[in-house]
TORLUM-844206 format. One record per residue: residue in three letters; y, x, z of N, C-alpha, C, CB in turn. Coordinates in pm, whole numbers, plus 50000, padded with zeros to 5 digits. Glycine has a CB too. Example, Ala and Ser with C-alpha at 12.3 -4.5 7.8 and 13.67 -1.06 7.14 Angstrom:
<nodes>
ALA494315131950780495505123050780496705132050780495535113150905;SER497755128550708498945136750714500035129050787499405140850572;
</nodes>
This chain:
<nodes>
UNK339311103478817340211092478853341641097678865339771085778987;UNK342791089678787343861095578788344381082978873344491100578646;UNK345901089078966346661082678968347731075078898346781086379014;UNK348101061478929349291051278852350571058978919349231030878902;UNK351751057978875353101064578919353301053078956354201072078826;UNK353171038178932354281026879005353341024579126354731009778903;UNK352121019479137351201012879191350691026179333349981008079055;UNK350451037379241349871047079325347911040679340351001046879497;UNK347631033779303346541034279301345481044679151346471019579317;UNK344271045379200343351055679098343551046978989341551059179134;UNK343181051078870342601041378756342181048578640343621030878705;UNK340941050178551340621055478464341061059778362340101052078449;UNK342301054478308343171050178209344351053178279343041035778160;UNK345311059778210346721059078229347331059078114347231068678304;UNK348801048678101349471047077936351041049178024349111026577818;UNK351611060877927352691063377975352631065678148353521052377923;UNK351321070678228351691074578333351441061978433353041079778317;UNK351191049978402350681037678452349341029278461351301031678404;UNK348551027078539347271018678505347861001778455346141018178668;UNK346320999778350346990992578273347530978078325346220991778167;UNK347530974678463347900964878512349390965778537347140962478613;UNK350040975878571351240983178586352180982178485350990995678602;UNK351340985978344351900989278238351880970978147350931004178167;UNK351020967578201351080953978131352430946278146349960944878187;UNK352410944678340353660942478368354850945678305353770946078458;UNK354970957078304356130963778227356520963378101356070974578234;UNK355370966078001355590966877866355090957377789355200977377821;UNK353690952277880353170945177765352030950977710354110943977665;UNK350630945177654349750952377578350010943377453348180953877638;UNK350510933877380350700924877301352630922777242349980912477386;UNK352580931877147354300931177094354470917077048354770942476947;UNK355410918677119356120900677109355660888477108356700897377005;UNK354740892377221353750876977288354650868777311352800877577441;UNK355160857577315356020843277349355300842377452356050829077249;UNK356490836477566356060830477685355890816577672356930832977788;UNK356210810377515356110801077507355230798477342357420796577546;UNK354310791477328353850789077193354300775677167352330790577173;UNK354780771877076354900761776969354080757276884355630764176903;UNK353170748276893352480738576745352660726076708351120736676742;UNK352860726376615353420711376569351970702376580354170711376381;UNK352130692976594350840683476612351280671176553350320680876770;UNK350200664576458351000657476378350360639076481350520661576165;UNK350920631576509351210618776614350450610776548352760612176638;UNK350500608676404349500599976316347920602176320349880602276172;UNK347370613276306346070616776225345550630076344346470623076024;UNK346710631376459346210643576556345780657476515345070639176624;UNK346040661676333345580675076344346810684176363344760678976219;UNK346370697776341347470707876406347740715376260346800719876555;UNK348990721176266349680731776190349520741976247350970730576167;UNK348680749676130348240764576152348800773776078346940766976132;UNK349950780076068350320789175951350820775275895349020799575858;UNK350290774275737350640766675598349560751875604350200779075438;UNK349070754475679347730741275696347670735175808346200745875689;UNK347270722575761347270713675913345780709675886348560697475938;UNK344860710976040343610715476060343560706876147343260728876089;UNK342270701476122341390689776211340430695976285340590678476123;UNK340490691676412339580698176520338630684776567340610705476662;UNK337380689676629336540678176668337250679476848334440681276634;UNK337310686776939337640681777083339020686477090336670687777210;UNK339640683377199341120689177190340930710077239342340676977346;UNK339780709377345339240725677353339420732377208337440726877398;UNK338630726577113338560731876960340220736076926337890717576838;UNK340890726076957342340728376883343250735976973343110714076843;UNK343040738177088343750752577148342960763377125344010753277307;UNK341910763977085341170778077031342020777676881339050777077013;UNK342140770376827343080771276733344080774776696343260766376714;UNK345150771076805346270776576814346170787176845347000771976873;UNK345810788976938345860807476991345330813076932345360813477113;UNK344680810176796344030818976715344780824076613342960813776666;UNK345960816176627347440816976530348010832976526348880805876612;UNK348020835876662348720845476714348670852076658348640849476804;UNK349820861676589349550876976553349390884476715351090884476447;UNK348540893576721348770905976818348710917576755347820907376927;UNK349630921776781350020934276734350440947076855351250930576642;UNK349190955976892349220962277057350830970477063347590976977090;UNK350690973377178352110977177246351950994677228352270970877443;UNK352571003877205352231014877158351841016977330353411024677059;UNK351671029977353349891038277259348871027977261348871054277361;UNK348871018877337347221011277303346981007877147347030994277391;UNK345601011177154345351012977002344760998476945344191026376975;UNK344220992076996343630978176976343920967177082342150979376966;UNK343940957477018343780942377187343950929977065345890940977376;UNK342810919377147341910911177075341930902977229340310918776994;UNK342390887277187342530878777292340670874977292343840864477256;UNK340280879277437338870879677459338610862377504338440892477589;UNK339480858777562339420842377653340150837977691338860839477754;UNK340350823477715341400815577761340940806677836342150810077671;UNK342190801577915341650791678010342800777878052341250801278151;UNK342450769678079343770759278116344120762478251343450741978110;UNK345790764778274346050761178438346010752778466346970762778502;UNK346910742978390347000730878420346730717178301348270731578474;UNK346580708378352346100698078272346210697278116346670687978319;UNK345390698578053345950700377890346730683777854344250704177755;UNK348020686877793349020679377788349560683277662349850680077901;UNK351430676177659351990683277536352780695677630353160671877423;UNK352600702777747353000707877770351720720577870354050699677797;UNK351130727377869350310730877930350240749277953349280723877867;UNK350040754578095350180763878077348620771578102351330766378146;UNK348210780778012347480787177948347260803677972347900783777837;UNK345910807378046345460823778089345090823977986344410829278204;UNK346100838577911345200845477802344290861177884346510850977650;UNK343520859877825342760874777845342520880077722341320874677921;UNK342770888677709342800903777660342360913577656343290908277675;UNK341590917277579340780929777567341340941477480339470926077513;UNK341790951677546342970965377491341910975377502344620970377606;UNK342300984077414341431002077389342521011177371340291004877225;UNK342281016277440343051033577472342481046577489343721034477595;UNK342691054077347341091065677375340451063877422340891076677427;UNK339421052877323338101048777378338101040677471337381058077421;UNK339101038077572338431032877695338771019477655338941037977849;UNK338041011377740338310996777720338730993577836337210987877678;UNK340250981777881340320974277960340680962977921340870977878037;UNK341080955878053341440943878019342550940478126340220934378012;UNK343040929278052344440922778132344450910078094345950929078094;UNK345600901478166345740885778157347380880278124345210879278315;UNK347440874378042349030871478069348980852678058350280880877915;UNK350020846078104350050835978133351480824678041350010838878281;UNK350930821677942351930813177815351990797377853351110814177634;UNK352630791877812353410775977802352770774877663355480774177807;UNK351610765877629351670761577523352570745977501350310762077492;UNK353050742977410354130732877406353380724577293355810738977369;UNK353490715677219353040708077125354170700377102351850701177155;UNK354560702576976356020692376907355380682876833357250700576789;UNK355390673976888355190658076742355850658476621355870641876785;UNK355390657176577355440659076412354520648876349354920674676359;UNK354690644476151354420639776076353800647375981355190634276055;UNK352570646875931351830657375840352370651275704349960657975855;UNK352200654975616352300659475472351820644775446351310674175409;UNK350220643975488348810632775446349520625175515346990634575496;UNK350100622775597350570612075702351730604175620351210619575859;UNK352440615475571354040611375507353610601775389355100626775435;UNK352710606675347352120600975197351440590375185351260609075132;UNK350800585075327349880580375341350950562475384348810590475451;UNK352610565875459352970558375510354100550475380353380564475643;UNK354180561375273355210558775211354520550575095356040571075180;UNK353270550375131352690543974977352530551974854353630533274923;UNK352710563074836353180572274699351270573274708354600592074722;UNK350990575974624349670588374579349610598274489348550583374530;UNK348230608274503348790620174401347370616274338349210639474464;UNK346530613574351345750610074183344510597374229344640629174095;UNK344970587174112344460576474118342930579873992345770564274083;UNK342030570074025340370571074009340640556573921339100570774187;UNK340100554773830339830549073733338170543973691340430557273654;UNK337720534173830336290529873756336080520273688335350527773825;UNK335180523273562335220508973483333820510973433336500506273348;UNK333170495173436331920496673367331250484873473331180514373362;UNK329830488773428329370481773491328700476973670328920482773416;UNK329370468873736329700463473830330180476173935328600454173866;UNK331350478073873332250487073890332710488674068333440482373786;UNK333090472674071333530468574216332490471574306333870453674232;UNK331270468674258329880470674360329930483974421328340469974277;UNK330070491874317329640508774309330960516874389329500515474111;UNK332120511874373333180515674463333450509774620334310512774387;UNK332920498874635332340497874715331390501974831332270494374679;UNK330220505574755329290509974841329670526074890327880508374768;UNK330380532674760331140548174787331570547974868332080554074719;UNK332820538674854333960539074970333290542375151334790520874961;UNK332460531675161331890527275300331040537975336331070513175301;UNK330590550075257330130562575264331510572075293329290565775125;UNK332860570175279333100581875330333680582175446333710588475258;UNK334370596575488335210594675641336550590175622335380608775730;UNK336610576675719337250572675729339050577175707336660569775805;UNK338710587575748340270600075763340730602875608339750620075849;UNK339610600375499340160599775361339950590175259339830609675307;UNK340200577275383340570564275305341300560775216340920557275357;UNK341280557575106342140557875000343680552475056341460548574879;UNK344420551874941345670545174977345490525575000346780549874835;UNK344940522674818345200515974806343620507474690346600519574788;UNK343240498474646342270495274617342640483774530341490494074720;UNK342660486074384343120473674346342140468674223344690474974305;UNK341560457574256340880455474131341230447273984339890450374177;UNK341110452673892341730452273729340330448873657342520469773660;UNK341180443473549340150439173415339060450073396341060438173255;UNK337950449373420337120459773338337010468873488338040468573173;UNK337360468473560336570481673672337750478373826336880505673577;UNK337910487573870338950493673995339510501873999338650496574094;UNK340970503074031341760515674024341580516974203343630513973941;UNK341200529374214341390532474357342540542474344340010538474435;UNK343790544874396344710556574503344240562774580345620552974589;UNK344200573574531344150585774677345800591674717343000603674620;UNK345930597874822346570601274877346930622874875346060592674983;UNK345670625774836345400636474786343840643374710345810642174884;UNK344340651174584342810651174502341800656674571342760659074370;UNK341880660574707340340665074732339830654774788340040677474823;UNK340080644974846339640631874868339370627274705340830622274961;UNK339990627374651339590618574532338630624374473340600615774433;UNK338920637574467336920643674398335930639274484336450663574398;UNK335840641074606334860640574734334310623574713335880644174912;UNK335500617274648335240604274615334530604074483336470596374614;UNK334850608674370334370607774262332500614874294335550615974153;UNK332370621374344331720634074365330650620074443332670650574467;UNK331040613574554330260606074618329830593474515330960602474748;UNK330490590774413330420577574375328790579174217332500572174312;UNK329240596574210327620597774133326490597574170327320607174079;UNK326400597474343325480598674376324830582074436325660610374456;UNK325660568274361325790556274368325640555074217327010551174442;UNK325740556974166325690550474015326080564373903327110535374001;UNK325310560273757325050571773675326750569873626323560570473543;UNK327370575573585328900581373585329150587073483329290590673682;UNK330330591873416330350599773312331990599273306329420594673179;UNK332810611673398333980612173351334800613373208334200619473409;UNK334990604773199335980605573053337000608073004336180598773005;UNK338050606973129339500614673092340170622673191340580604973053;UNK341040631873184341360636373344343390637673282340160658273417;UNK344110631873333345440631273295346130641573402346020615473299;UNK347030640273348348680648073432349640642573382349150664773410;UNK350290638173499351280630873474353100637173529350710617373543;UNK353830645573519355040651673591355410640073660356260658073499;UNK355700643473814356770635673863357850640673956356220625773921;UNK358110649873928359590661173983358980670474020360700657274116;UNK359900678374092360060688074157359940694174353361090688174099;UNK359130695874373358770700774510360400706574576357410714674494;UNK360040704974725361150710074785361160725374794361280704174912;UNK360020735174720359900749774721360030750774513357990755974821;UNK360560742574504361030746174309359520742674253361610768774251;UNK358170738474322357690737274221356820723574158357120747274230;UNK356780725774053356240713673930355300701474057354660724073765;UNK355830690574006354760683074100354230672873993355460674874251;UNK352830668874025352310661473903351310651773984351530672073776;UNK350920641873919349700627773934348800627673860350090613773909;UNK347510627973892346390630773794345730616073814345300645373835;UNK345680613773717344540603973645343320603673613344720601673554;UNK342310600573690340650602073646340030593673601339780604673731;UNK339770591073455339240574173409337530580873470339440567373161;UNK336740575173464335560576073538334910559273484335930579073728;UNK333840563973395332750551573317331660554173444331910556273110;UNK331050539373430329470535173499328800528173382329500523173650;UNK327600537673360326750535373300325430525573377326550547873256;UNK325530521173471324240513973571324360523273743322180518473470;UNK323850515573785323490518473961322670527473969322830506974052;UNK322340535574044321260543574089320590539474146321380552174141;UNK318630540074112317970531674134317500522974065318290528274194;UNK318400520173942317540506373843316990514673781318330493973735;UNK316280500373692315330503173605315940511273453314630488873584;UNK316020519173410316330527473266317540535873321316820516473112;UNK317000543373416317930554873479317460567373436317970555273637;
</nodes>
């Protein structure tokens, strides 16, 4: 058992001459922890910005394991490792809430642990899907035509989650143009609508329509999509 120089108490571990409660105080086991975290949370659709992605959580617990999962940690020299072990709410989870991290640090071998105490904040914000979703625009429209076209988009539709409701639903000579809002909804749609009726994609378009606010190419895809009969009849 060595002695701490600030504390004067024993402790197994000494970093720079301090036990690590001492040294936490002081230095830190986590380079450039914020006393405050920032996540944008989008007001429309409730998911969170993670990095480059905005991520849907099932409880709001789920989406502060989220955020704090954001964190770079990067240990405070000499500790050689630290890995946020647990968290906890102080106070009421809000857009403002303050938050026990625990911490699990290694220092030749030894393992301890420490706690530090952050402001998570939540900024309202508008997602991407949200922006797109309010402005009317879409990025690739579905093209069903054939036979009882309306039936079969129909019954799809009412199969999926709600959260990737199309834009817009319009029915035309010969089938339905459905809008999506983005193509993985629209495959997930196409994708659901074979398992409603026998199908047979027939065209897949690109269409340019400018330029992104990072320089790059932005385009509208077009999916014509034939129905050959329902799933379930007779000469399937």
């Amino acid at each position: 058992m060595r002695t701490c120089a600030s504390c004067g108490r024993g402790s197994e571990v000494l970093l720079r001459g301090l036990c690590p409660e001492c040294f936490d105080r002081r230095y830190g086991v986590v380079e450039g922890l914020p006393w405050e975290l920032v996540v944008d949370v989008c007001t429309s659709c409730g998911r969170v910005r993670i990095g480059h992605k905005w991520l849907e959580y099932a409880t709001a617990e789920e989406a502060v394991g989220l955020m704090l999962s954001s964190m770079s940690l990067k240990p405070v020299h000499p500790v050689e490792r630290v890995e946020l072990e647990d968290w906890a709410l102080e106070t009421r989870l809000d857009w403002r809430t303050r938050v026990r991290l625990r911490f699990r640090a290694n220092y030749r071998d030894t393992l301890f642990r420490v706690s530090r105490v952050i402001v998570l904040r939540l900024n309202p914000s508008t997602c991407p899907l949200c922006i797109v979703r309010r402005s009317g625009e879409y990025d690739t429209l579905v093209q069903v035509r054939g036979y009882r076209a309306g039936e079969a988009v129909e019954k799809t539709l009412n199969s999926l989650d709600p959260r990737e409701a199309p834009i817009d639903v319009v029915p035309v000579r010969g089938g339905v143009d459905v809008y999506f809002h983005h193509r993985g909804a629209a495959a997930r749609f196409v994708s659901r609508l074979a398992s409603t009726a026998r199908v047979r994609v027939s065209r897949v378009e690109h269409e340019h329509v400018g330029t992104s606010s990072l320089g790059r190419r932005r385009s509208r895809k077009t999916i014509l999509v034939r129905l050959e009969g329902l799933t379930g009849e007779r000469g399937e």
